[in-house]
DRENTORDREN-772095 format. One record per residue (C-alpha): residue number from 1; residue in three letters; x, y, z. Coordinates in Angstrom, 2 decimals. Example, Ala and Ser with C-alpha at 12.3 -4.5 7.8 and 13.67 -1.06 7.14 Angstrom:
2
<num 1 | residuo ALA | x 12.30 | y -4.50 | z 7.80>;
<num 2 | residuo SER | x 13.67 | y -1.06 | z 7.14>;
***
This chain:
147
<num 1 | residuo UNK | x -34.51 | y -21.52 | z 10.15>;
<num 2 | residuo UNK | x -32.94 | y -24.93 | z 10.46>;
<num 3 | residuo UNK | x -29.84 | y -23.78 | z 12.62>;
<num 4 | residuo UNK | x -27.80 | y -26.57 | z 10.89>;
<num 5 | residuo UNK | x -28.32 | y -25.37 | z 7.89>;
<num 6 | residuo UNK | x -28.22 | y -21.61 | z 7.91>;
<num 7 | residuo UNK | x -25.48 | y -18.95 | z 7.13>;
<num 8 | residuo UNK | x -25.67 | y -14.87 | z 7.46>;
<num 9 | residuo UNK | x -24.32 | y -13.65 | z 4.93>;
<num 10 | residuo UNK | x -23.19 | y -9.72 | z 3.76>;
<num 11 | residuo UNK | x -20.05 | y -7.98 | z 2.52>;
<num 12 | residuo UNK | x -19.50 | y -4.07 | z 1.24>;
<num 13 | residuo UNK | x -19.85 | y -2.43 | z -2.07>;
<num 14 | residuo UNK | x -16.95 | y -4.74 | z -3.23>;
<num 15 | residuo UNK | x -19.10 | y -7.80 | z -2.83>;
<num 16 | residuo UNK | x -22.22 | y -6.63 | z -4.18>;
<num 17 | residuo UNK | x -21.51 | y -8.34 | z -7.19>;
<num 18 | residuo UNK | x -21.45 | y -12.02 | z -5.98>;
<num 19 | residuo UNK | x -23.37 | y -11.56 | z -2.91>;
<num 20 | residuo UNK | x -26.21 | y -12.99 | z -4.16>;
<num 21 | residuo UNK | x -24.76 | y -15.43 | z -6.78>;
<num 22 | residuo UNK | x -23.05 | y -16.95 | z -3.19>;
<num 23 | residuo UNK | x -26.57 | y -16.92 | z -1.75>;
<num 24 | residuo UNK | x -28.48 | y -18.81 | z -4.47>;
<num 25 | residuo UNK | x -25.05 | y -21.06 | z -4.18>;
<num 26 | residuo UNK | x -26.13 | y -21.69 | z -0.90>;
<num 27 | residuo UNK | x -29.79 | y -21.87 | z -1.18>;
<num 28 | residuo UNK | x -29.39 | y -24.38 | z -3.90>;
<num 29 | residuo UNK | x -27.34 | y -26.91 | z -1.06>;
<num 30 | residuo UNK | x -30.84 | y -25.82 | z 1.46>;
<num 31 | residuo UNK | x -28.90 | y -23.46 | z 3.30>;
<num 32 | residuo UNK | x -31.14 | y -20.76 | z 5.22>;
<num 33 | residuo UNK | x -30.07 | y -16.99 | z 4.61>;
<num 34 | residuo UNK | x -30.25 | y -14.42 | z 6.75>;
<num 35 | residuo UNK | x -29.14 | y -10.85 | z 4.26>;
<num 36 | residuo UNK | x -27.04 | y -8.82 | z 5.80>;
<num 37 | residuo UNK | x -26.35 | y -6.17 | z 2.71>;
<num 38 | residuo UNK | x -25.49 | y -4.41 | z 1.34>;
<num 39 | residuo UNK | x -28.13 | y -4.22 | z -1.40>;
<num 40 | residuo UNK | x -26.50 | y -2.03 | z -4.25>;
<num 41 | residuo UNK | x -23.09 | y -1.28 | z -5.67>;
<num 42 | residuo UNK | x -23.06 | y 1.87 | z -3.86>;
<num 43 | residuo UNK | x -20.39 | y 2.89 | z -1.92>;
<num 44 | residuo UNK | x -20.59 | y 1.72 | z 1.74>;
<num 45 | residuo UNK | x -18.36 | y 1.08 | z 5.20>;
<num 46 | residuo UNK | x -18.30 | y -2.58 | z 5.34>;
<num 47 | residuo UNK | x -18.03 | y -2.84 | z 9.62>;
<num 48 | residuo UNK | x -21.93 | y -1.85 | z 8.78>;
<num 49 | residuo UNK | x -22.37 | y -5.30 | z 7.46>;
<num 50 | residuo UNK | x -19.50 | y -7.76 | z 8.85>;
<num 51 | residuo UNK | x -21.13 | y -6.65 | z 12.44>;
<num 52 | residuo UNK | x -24.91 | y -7.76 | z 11.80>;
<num 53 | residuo UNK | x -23.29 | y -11.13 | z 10.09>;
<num 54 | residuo UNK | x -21.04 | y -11.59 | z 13.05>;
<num 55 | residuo UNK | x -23.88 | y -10.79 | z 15.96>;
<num 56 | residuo UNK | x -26.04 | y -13.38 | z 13.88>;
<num 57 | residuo UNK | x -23.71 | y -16.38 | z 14.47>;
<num 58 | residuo UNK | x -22.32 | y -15.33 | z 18.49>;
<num 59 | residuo UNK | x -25.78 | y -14.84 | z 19.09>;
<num 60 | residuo UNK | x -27.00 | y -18.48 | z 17.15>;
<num 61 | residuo UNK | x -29.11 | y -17.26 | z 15.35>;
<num 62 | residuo UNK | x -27.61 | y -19.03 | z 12.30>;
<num 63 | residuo UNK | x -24.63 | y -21.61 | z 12.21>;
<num 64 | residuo UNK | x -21.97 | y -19.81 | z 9.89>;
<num 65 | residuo UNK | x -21.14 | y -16.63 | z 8.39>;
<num 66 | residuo UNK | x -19.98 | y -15.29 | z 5.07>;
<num 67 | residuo UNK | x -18.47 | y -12.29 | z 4.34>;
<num 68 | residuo UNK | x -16.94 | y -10.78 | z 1.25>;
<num 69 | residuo UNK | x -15.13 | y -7.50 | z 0.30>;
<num 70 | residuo UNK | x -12.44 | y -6.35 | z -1.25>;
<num 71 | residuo UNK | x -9.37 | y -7.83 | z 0.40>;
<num 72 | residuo UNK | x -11.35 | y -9.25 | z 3.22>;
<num 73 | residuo UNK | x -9.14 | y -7.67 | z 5.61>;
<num 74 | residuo UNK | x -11.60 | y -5.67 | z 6.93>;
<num 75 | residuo UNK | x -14.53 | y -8.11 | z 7.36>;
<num 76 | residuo UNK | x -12.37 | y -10.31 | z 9.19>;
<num 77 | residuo UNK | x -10.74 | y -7.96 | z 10.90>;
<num 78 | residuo UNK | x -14.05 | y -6.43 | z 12.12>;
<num 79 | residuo UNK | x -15.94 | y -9.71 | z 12.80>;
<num 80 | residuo UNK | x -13.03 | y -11.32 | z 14.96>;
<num 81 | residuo UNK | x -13.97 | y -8.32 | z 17.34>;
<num 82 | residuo UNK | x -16.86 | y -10.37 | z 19.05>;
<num 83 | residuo UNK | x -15.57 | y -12.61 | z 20.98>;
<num 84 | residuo UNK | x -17.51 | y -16.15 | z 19.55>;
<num 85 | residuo UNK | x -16.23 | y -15.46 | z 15.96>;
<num 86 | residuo UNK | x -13.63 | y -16.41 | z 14.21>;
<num 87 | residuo UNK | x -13.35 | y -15.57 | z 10.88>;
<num 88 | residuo UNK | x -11.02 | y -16.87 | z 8.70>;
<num 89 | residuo UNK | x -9.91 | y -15.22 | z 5.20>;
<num 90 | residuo UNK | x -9.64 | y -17.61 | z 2.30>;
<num 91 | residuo UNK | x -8.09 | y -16.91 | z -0.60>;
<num 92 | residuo UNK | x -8.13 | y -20.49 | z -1.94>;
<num 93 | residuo UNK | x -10.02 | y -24.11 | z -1.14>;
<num 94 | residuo UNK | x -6.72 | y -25.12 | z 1.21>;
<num 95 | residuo UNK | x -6.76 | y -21.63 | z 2.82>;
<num 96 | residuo UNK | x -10.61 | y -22.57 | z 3.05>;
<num 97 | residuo UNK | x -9.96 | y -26.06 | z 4.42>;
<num 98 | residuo UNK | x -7.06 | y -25.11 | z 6.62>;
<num 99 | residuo UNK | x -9.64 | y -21.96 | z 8.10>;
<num 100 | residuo UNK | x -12.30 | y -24.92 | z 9.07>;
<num 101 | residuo UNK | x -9.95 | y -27.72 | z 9.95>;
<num 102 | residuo UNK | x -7.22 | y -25.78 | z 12.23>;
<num 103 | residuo UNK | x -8.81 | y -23.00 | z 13.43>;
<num 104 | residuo UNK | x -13.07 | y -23.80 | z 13.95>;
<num 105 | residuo UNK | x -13.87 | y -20.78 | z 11.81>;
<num 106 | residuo UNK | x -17.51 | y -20.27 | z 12.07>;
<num 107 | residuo UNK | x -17.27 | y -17.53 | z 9.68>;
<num 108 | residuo UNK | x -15.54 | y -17.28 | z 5.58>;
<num 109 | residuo UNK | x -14.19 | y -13.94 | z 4.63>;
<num 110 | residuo UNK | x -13.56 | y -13.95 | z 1.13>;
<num 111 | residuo UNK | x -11.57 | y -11.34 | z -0.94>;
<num 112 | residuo UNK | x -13.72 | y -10.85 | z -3.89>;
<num 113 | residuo UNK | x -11.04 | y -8.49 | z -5.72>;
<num 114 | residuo UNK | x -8.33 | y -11.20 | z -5.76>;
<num 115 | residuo UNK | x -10.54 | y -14.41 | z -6.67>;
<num 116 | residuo UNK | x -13.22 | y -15.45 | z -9.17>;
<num 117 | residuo UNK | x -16.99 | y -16.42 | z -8.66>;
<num 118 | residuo UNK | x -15.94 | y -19.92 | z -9.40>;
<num 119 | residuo UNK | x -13.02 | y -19.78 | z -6.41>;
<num 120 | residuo UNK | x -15.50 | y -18.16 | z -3.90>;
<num 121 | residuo UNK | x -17.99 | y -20.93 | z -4.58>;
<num 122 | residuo UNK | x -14.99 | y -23.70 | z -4.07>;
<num 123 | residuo UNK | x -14.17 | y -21.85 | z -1.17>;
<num 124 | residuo UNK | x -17.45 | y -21.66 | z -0.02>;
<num 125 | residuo UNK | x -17.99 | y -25.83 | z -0.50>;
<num 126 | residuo UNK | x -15.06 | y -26.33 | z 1.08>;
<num 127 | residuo UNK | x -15.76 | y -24.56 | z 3.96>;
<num 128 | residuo UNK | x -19.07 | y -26.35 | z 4.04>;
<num 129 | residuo UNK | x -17.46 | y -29.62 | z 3.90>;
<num 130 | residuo UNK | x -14.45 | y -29.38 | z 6.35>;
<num 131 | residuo UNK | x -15.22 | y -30.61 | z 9.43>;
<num 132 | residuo UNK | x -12.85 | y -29.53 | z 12.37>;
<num 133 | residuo UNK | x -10.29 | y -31.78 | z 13.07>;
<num 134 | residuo UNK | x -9.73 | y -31.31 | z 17.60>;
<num 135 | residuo UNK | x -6.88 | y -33.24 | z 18.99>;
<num 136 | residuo UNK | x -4.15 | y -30.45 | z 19.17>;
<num 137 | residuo UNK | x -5.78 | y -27.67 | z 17.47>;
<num 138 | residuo UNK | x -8.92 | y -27.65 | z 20.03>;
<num 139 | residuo UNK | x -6.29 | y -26.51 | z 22.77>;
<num 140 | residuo UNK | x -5.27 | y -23.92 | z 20.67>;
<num 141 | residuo UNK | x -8.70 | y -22.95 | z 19.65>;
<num 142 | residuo UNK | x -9.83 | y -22.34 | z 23.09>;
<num 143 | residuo UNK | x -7.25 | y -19.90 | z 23.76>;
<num 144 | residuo UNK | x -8.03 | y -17.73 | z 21.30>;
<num 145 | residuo UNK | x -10.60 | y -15.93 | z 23.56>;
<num 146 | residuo UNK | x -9.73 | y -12.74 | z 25.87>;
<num 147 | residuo UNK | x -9.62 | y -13.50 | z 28.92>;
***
């Protein structure tokens, strides 16, 4: 797996359904996937999969994360528990940009109940595409770690 080029990627019953339309989306740019579920509609507790996505990019074993649900409240509130993440939730390609450009998000939460397939992907390519910007932010970046 190219490290580069790689993204974990999982989300709850709520995401199911563009999971892996967001995964051949990525593929299709020659992104490397690592699955982190959930793998049917079913009913499930989504810290189950935000963790494995958010171990997978504090440990480097990939370079970004993706995680959808609902609201993506939860995702992001669960993955910003380890203390390399930071997980931004987008909502829209600024929220996106902003996420990447401000605040070094290494991992998109996106809230699959509140946005189409077609917004997630923009999302998604925006996150891709946004580099992050230093200078003032990069202070504030670095403090967002427990001390």
């Amino acid at each position: 797996m190219t490290l580069s080029k790689s993204f974990a990627v999982g989300g709850d019953h709520a995401g199911f359904d563009y999971k892996d339309q967001l995964i051949d989306f990525l593929k299709d740019q020659g992104f490397a996937i690592k699955d982190c579920g959930t793998y049917s509609a079913d009913s499930v507790d989504y810290p189950d999969f935000a963790h494995p996505v958010a171990n997978a990019v504090e440990s480097g074993e990939v370079s970004w994360g993706l995680l959808l649900c609902g609201s993506a409240n939860g995702v992001a509130i669960t993955a910003n528990k380890h203390q390399g993440i930071r997980a931004g939730l987008a909502w829209n390609v600024e929220v996106a940009q902003l996420v990447r450009q401000h605040n070094d998000a290494n991992v998109i939460c996106l809230p699959v109940r509140f946005i189409t397939l077609d917004e997630a992907k923009a999302c998604l390519q925006m996150f891709i595409d946004t580099e992050f910007e230093g200078g003032r932010h990069a202070g504030r970046v670095n403090k967002i770690g427990c001390i």
